[in-house]
Every structure is written in structure tokens, then in C-alpha cells.
One Martini backbone bead per residue (centre of mass of N, CA, C, O) as a GRO file, in nm:
protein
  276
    1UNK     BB    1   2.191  -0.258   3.850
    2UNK     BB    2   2.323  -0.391   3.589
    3UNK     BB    3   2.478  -0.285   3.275
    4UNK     BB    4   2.485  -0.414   2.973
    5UNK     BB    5   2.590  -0.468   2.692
    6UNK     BB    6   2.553  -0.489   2.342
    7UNK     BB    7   2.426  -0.499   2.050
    8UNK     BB    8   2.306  -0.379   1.833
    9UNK     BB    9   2.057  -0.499   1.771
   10UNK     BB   10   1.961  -0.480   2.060
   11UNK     BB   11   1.991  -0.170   2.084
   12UNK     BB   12   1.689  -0.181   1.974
   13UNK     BB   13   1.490  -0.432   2.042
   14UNK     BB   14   1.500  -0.343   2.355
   15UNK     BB   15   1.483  -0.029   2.348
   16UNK     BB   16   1.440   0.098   2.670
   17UNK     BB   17   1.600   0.101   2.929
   18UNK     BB   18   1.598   0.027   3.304
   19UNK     BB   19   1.690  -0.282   3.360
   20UNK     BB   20   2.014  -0.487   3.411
   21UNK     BB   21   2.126  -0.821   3.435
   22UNK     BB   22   2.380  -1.115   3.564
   23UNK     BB   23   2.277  -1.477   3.591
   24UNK     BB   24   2.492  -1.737   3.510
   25UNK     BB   25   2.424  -1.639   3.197
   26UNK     BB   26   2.135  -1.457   3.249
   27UNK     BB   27   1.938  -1.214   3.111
   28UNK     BB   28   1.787  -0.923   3.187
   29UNK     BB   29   1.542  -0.717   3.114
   30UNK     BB   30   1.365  -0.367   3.156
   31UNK     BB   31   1.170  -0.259   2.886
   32UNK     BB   32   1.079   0.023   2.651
   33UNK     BB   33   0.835   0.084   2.367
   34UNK     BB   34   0.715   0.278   2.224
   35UNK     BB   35   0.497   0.426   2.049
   36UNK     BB   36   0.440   0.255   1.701
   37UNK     BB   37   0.671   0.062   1.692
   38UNK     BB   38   0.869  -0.058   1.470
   39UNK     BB   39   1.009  -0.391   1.386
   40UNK     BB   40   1.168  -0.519   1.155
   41UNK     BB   41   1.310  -0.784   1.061
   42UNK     BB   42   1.454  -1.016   1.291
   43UNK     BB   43   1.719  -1.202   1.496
   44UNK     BB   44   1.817  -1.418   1.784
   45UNK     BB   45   2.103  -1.579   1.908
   46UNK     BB   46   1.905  -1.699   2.135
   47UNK     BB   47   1.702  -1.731   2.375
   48UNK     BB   48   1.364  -1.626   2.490
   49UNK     BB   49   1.180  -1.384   2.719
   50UNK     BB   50   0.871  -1.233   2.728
   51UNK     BB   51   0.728  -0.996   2.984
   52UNK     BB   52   0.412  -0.832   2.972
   53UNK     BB   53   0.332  -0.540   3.182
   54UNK     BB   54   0.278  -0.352   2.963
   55UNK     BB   55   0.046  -0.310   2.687
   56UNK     BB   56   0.112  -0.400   2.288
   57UNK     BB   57   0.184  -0.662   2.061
   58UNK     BB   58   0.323  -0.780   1.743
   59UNK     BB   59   0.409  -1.095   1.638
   60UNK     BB   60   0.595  -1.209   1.335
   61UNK     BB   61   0.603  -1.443   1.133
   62UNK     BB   62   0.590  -1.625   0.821
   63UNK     BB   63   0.279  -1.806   0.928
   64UNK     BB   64   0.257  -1.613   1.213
   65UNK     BB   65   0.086  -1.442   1.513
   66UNK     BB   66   0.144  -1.251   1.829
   67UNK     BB   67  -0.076  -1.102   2.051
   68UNK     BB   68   0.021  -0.916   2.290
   69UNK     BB   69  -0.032  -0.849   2.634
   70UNK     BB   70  -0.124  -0.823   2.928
   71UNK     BB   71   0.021  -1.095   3.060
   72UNK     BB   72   0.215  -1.188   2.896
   73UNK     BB   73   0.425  -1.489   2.742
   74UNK     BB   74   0.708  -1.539   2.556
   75UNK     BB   75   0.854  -1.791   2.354
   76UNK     BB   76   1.198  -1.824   2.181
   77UNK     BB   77   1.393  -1.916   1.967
   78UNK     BB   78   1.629  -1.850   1.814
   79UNK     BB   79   1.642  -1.757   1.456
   80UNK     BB   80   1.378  -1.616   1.478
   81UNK     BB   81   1.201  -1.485   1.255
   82UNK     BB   82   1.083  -1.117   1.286
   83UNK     BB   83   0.830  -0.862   1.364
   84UNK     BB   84   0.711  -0.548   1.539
   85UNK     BB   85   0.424  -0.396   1.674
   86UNK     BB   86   0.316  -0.115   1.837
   87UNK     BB   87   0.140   0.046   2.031
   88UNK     BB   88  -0.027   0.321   2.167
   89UNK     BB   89   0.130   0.270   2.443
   90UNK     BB   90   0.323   0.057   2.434
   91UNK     BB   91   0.611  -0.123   2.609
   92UNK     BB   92   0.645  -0.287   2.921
   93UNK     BB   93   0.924  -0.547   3.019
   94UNK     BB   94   1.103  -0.899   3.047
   95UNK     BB   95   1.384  -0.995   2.951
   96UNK     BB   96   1.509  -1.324   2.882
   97UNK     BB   97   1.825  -1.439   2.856
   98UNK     BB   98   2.008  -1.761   2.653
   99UNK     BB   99   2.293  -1.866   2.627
  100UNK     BB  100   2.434  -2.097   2.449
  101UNK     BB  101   2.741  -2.082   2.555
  102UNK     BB  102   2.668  -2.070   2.881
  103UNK     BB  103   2.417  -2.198   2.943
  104UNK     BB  104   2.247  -2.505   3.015
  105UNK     BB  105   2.167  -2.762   2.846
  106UNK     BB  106   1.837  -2.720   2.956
  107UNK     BB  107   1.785  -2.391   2.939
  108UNK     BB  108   1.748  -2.435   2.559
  109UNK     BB  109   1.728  -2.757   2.488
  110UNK     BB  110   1.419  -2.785   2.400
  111UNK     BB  111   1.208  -2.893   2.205
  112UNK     BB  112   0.979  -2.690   2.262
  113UNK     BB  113   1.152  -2.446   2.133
  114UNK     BB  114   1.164  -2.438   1.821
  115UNK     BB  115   0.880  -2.260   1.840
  116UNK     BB  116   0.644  -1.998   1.932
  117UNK     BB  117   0.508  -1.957   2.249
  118UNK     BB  118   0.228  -1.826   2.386
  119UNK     BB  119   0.085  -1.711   2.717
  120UNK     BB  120  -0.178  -1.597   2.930
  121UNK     BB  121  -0.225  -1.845   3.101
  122UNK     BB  122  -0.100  -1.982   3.416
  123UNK     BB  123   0.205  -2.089   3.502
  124UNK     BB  124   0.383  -1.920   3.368
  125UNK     BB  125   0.259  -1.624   3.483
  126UNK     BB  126   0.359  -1.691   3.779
  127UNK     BB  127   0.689  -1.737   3.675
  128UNK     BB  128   0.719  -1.459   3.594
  129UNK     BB  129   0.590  -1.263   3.837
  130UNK     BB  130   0.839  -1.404   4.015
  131UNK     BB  131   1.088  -1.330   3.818
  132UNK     BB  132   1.012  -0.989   3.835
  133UNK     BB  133   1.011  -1.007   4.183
  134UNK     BB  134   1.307  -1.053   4.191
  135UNK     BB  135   1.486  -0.839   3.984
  136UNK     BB  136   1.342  -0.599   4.164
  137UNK     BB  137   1.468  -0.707   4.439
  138UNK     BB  138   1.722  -0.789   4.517
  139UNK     BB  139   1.930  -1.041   4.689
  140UNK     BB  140   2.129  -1.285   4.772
  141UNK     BB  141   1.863  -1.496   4.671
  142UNK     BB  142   1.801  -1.406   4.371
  143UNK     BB  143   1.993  -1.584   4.194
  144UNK     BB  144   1.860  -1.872   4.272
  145UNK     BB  145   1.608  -1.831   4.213
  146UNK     BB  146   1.622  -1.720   3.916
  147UNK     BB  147   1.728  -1.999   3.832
  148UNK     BB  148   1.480  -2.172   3.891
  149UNK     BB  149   1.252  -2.035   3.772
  150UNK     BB  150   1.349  -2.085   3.509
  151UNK     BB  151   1.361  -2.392   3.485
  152UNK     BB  152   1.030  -2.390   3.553
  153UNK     BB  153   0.969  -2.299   3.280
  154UNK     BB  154   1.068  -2.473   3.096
  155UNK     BB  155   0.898  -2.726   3.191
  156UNK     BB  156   0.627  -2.578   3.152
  157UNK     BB  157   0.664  -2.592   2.833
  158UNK     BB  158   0.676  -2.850   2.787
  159UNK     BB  159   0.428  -2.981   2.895
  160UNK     BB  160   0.215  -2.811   2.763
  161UNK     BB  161   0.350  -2.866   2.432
  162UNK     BB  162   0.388  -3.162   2.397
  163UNK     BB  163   0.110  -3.277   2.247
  164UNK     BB  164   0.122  -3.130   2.062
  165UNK     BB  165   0.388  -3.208   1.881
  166UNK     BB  166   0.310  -3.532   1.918
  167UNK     BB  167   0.143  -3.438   1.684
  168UNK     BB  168   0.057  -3.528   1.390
  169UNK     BB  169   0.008  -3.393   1.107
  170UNK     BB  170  -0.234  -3.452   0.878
  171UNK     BB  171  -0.279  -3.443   0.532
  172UNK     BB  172  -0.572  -3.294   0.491
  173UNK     BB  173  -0.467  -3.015   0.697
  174UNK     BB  174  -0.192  -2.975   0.477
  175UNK     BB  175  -0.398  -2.909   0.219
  176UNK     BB  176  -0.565  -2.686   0.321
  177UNK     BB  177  -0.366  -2.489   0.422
  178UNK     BB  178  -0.281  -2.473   0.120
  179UNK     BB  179  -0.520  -2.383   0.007
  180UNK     BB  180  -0.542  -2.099   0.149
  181UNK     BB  181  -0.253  -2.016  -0.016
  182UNK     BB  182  -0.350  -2.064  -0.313
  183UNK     BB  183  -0.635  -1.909  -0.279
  184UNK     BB  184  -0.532  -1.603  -0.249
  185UNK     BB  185  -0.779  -1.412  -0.092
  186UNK     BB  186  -0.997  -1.614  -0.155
  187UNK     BB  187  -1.122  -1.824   0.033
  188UNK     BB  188  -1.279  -2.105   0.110
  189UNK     BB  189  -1.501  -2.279   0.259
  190UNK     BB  190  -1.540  -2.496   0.489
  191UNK     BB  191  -1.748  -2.676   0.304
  192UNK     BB  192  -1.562  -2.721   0.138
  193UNK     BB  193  -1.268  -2.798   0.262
  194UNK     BB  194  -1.443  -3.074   0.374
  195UNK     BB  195  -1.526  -3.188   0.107
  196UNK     BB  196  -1.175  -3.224   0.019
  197UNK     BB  197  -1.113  -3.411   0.295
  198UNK     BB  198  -1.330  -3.581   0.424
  199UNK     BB  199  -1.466  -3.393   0.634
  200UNK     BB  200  -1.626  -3.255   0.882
  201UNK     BB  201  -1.646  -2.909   0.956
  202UNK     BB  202  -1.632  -2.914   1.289
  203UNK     BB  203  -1.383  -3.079   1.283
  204UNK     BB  204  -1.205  -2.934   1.142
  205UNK     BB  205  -1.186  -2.680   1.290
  206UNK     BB  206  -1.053  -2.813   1.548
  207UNK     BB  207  -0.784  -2.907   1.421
  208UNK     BB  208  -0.673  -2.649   1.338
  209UNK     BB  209  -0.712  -2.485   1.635
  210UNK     BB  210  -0.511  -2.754   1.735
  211UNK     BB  211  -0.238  -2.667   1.517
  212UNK     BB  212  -0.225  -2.329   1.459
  213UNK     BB  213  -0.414  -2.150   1.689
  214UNK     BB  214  -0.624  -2.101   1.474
  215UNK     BB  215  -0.848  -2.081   1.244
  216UNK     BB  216  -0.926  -2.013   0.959
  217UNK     BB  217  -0.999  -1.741   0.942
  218UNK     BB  218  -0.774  -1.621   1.079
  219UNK     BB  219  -0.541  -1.744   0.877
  220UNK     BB  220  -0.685  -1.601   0.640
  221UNK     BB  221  -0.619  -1.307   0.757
  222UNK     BB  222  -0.312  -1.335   0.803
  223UNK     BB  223  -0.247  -1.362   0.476
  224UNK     BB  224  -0.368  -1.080   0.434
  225UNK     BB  225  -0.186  -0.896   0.608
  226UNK     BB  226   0.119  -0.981   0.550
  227UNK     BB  227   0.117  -0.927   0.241
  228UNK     BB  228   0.019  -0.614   0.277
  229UNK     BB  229   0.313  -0.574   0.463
  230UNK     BB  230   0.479  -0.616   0.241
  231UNK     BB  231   0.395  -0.417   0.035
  232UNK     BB  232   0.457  -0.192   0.189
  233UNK     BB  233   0.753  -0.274   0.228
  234UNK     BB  234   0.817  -0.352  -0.130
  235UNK     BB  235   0.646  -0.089  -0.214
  236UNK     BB  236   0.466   0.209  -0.407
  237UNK     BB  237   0.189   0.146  -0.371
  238UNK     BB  238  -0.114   0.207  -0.311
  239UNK     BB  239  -0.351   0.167  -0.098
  240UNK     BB  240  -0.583   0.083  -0.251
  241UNK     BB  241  -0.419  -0.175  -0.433
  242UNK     BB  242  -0.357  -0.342  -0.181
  243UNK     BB  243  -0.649  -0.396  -0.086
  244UNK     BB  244  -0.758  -0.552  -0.317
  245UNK     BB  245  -0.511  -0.741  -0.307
  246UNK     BB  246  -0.633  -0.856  -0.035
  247UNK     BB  247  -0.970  -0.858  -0.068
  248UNK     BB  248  -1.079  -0.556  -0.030
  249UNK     BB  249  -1.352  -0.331  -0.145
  250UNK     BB  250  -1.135  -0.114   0.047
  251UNK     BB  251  -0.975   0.091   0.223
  252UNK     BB  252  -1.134   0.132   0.512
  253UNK     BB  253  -1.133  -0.138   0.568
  254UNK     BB  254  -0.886  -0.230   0.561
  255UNK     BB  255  -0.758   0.000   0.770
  256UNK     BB  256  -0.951  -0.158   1.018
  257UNK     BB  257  -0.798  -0.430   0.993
  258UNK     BB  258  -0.489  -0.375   1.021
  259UNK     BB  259  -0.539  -0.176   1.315
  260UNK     BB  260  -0.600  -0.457   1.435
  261UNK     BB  261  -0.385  -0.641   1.363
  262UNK     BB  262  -0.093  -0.407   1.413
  263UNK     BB  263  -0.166  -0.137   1.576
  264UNK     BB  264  -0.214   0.064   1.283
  265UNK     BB  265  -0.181   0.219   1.015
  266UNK     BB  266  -0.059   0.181   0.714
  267UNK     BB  267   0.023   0.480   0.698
  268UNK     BB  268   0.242   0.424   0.976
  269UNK     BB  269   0.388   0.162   0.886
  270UNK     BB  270   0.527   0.298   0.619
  271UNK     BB  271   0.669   0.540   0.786
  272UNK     BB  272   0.826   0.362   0.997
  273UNK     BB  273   1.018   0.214   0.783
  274UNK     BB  274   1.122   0.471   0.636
  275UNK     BB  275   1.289   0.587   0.881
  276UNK     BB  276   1.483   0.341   0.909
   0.00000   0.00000   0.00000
């Protein structure tokens, strides 16, 4: 395999290299990321896919997680600020990057990558697990395949996620949604907030889980975790008070309900961000 240079940034990002290759001015790169390691808020200047094939992640973004685990395809945009927790595991993958400034402007400007998209099942995942065993493969005809399978991923991802995204969000979903936010860390009940909407309860449950891709309670664990995650990264409170701030009656629950979140302890997340 060909080893690339890399930026500062990215040989932090990527890992432990193990292998990696340059075709066509896409970079494949074949990285191990240690286990419960941190890596704090940072952007990539490209547009990538990360193909998980052992261990487990946490990626966060501003508003929303996602949980990676094996066999599982990340796809993100350029600029998407976002921050890593790896599990007990560490993490195996298959990173592609797509420079915007070399591949074809097909390969990167698609619309339906505007922001992250996780995939656990379907075509996805055939496309990538085809695509990790041409680059660990290499022979002559393996770079004509791999820029196909790239076309090929990124057409599937757009069919996939257009539905999604060409239905505008309702005003009544942006306000629930609003509230869940304004009422931190209490949120109100579902029967609350579809009587604040005007809507069934058992709709909203529906409408929310398919724009927002997880539940209200799920929603609201979520804006719980991260607040969490901030004052550990932000301040030097104790976590007895970060607990309570976040809504929760204990420590020890809290601690249990992060380490499921985050896939690591309070007291080690915050503990790895200092040793950075």
C-alpha cells in the first residue's frame, strides 16, 4: 500500500495507520483508534466515509450522536464539526476521503450529504464491505473498481436519504422540538407536548422519529448527555453537580447512564481530554 502524508490534524484523526493508498484523488486509509480515546471537537476539510469493521463510537455533532458499531458506514460532509469517543474496544475502520479540489465534482457535491448520515443495514454496506476488500486486495483492475464503487455508494446514499430530506420539517415538530431545548433538563411528556402541537400523541412519536431519526425521550437524553459533556470539557465542577445539572437524582446513576452514552466513564472522559 502507498502511505500518504497527512496534515496534523488528520494524523491524529486517522489513528494508527495500517494501510493506505491514493486513487484517482481518492485517499482509502485502513486506521485502528485505541481504546476509550477522546478526540475533542475538530472539522475535516473533505468530505469522508468511515466503514467500521471492529469495535465501537460515539460521533456527536451539535444537535444529534451517532453510535457506530462493526459493520456499520458513516458518511459526512466537509466542515462538519463533530468530536470521537471510542469504546473499550478501540476501533478498526476504513476511512475515505474525497478531496474537493481533485475528484469529480459528482463524487463530493451531492446534495444529500449536507450533513452526517449513519447506515447500519442495506446497500450501504455491501458497497462498502465490496469496497474494503478491493483496497485490501489490490491487482491491476482494483482502482477502476474502487472509484466505481465510490460512484456507486454516494448514488445509493442519495436515494436512500432523499425522501428524507425533501419533506420540509412542520412548524408544530420545530416548536415541540423548540421546547424540548427551552426545557432542559425536565423535558414535558409527550402528552404534553402533542397537546401544545395540536396533534395526536402516537403522531408526534412518528413525525419526530422520522426527521429527527430517534424518539423524543431518546432527543432528550441526547441534549442531556451533551450539556453533561460540555461542563466536564468546560469547567471544574464536580461531577456530584454536573449529575444534578443534567437532571439526574444521583451520581451513580448519572455515571451509568453517560458510560452507556459515551461508552466510557465521566471521570475518563473528562480525564482524556485533559491529558490532551
Amino acid at each position: 500500500m502507498v502511505r500518504e502524508s497527512a496534515k496534523p490534524q488528520d494524523r491524529i484523526t486517522h489513528g494508527s495507520q495500517i494501510a493506505s493508498t491514493s486513487i484517482g484523488g481518492l485517499v482509502l486509509i485502513e486506521a485502528f483508534h485505541a481504546p476509550n480515546l477522546v478526540l475533542p471537537w475538530h472539522m475535516h476539510e473533505h468530505p469522508r466515509m468511515t466503514y467500521l469493521l471492529h469495535g465501537s463510537y460515539v460521533e456527536s455533532y451539535k444537535r444529534i450522536s451517532h453510535k457506530c458499531k462493526s459493520a456499520s458506514v458513516l458518511i459526512k460532509p466537509a466542515g462538519e464539526k463533530h468530536s470521537d469517543h471510542y469504546g473499550e474496544a478501540g476501533a478498526r475502520s476504513m476511512i475515505v476521503t474525497l478531496p474537493t479540489e481533485i475528484a469529480e465534482p459528482e463524487m463530493f457535491a451531492c446534495p444529500h450529504l449536507e450533513r452526517a448520515y449513519l447506515f447500519q443495514r442495506g446497500e450501504t454496506l455491501r458497497i462498502a464491505a465490496n469496497l474494503y476488500k478491493e483496497f485490501r486486495s489490490m491487482d491491476s483492475a482494483s482502482p477502476l473498481i474502487i472509484e466505481g464503487l465510490v460512484r456507486e455508494l454516494i448514488g445509493v446514499v442519495a436515494r436512500e436519504t432523499s425522501d428524507k430530506l425533501d419533506r420540509e420539517i412542520p412548524p408544530w415538530l420545530k416548536m415541540v422540538r423548540e421546547r424540548l431545548h427551552d426545557e432542559f433538563p425536565f423535558a414535558p411528556s409527550i402528552a404534553e407536548l402533542a397537546s401544545a402541537a395540536k396533534v395526536h400523541p402516537d403522531y408526534l412519536s412518528r413525525c419526530f422519529r422520522s426527521h429527527y431519526r430517534m424518539s423524543i425521550g431518546e432527543y432528550a437524553r441526547h441534549l442531556r448527555m451533551q450539556w453533561a459533556a460540555r461542563e466536564l470539557t468546560d469547567s471544574d465542577k464536580p461531577l456530584s453537580e454536573i449529575a444534578l445539572g443534567a437532571g439526574f437524582s444521583d451520581q451513580s446513576h448519572f455515571t451509568r447512564i453517560f458510560k452507556q452514552y459515551f461508552q466510557t466513564t465521566p471521570a475518563r472522559f473528562r480525564k482524556a481530554l485533559f491529558r490532551k
